[in-house]
C-alpha positions as CSV (number, residue, x, y, z in Angstrom):
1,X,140.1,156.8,105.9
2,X,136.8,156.0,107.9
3,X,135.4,159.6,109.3
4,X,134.3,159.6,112.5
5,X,130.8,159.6,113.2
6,X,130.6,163.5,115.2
7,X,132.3,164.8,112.2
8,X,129.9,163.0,109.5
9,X,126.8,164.6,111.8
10,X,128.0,167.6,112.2
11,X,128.4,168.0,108.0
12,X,125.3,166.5,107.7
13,X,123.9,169.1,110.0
14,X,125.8,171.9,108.3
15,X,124.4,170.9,105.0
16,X,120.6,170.0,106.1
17,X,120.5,173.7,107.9
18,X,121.1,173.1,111.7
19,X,121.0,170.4,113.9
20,X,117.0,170.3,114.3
21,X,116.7,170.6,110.5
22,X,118.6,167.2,110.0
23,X,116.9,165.8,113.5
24,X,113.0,166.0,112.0
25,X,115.0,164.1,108.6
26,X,116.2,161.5,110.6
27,X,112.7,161.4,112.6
28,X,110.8,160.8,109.2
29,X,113.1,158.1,108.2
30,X,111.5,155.1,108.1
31,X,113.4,152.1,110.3
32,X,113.5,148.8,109.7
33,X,112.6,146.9,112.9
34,X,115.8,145.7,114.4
35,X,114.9,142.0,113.8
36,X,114.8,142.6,110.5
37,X,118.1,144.2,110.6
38,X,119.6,141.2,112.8
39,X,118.4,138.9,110.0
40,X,120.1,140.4,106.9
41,X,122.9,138.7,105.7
42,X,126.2,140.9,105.5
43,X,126.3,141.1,102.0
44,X,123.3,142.3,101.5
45,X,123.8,145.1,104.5
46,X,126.9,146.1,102.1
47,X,124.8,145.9,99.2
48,X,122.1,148.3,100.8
49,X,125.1,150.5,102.2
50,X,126.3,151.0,98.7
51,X,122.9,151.4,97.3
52,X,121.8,154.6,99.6
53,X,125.7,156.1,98.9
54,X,124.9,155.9,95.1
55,X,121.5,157.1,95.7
56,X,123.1,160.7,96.3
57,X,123.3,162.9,93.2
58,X,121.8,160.8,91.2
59,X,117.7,160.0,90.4
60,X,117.1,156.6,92.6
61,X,115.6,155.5,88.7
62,X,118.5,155.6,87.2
63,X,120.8,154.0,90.3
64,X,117.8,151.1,90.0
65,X,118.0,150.8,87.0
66,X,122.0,150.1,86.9
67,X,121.8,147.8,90.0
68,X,122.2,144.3,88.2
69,X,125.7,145.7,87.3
70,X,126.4,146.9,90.5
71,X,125.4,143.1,91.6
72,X,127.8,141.7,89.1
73,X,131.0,144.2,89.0
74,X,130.9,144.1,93.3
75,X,130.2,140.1,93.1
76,X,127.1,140.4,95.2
77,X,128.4,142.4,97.3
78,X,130.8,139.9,99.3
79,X,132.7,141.5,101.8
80,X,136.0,140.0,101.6
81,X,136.1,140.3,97.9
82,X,135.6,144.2,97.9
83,X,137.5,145.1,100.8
84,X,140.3,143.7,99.1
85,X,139.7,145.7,96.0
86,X,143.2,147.4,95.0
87,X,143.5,150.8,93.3
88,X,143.6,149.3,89.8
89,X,140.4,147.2,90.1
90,X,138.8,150.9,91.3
91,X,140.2,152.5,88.2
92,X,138.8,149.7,86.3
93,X,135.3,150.0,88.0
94,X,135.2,154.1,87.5
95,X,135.4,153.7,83.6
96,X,132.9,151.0,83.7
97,X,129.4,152.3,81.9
98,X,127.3,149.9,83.4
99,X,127.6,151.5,86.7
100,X,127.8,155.2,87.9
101,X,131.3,155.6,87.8
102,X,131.8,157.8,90.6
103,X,135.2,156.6,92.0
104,X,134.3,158.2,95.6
105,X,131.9,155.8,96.0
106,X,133.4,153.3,93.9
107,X,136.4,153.3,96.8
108,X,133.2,153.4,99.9
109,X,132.3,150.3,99.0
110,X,135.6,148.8,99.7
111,X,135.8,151.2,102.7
112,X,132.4,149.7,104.0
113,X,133.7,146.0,103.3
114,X,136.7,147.0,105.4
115,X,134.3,148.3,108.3
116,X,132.0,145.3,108.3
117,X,135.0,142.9,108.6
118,X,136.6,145.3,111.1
119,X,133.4,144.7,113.3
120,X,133.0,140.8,112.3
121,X,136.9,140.2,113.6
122,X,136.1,142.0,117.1
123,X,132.6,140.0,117.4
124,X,130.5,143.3,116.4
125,X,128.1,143.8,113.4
126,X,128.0,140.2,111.7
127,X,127.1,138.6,115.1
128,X,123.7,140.2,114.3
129,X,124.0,143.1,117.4
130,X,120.5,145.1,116.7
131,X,122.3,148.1,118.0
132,X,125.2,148.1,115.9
133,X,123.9,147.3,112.7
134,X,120.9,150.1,113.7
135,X,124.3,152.4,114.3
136,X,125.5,151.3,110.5
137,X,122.2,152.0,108.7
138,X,121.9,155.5,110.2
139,X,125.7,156.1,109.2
140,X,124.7,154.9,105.7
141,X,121.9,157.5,105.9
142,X,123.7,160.3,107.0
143,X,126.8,159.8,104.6
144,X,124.3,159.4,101.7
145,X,122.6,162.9,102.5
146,X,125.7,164.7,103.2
147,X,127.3,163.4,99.6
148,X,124.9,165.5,97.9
């Protein structure tokens, strides 16, 4: 189930100390200029997405250092591929020691597939809209520093 975005600030608020708390985190976030956004393919937004959820809990050397996997067991990160990803092939992937096998965030990157052909079927993200995909990346954010 996708969590609405109030609720996923709100916990992320809750966890950073208040609201201002997670505000002056956000504010010393660097951005990537929306161009540069616009001009990422989908897979690799995915790709990123996933990266930054793994990221939480775990030393950004160690989720690096696994990444090649993570390339290979997600096939690049291709959207349909991974959103179609049944229970099993998670259950697979979560005993797999080339990745962390976190099935949580195993099962968000077929959640995040999902969302990005959600918005590519009503014309959204994967038309390269700045202001969505800026609205994606600061999701991404936020849901990585609320999972730890």
């Amino acid at each position: 189930m996708i969590r609405k975005f109030p609720d996923i600030i709100a916990e992320a608020a809750s966890r950073k100390g208040g609201s201002s708390s997670l505000e002056t985190a956000l504010a010393a976030t660097p951005a990537f200029p929306p161009s540069a956004i616009a001009a990422k393919p989908d897979d690799r937004i995915l790709a990123e997405m996933s990266r930054w959820i793994f990221y939480a809990g775990f030393s950004a050397r160690v989720v690096d250092a696994k990444w090649p996997a993570f390339e290979r067991v997600f096939s690049r990160f291709d959207l349909p591929i991974n959103a179609s990803m049944d229970d099993d092939r998670i259950d697979a992937l979560s005993q797999d020691h080339d990745i962390i096998r976190n099935r949580r965030k195993i099962r968000a990157v077929r959640t995040n597939a999902q969302l990005l052909l959600d918005f590519a079927s009503s014309g959204g993200f994967p038309t390269k809209s700045v202001e969505q995909r800026r609205t994606v990346i600061t999701v991404k954010w936020t849901v990585s520093q609320t999972a730890t």
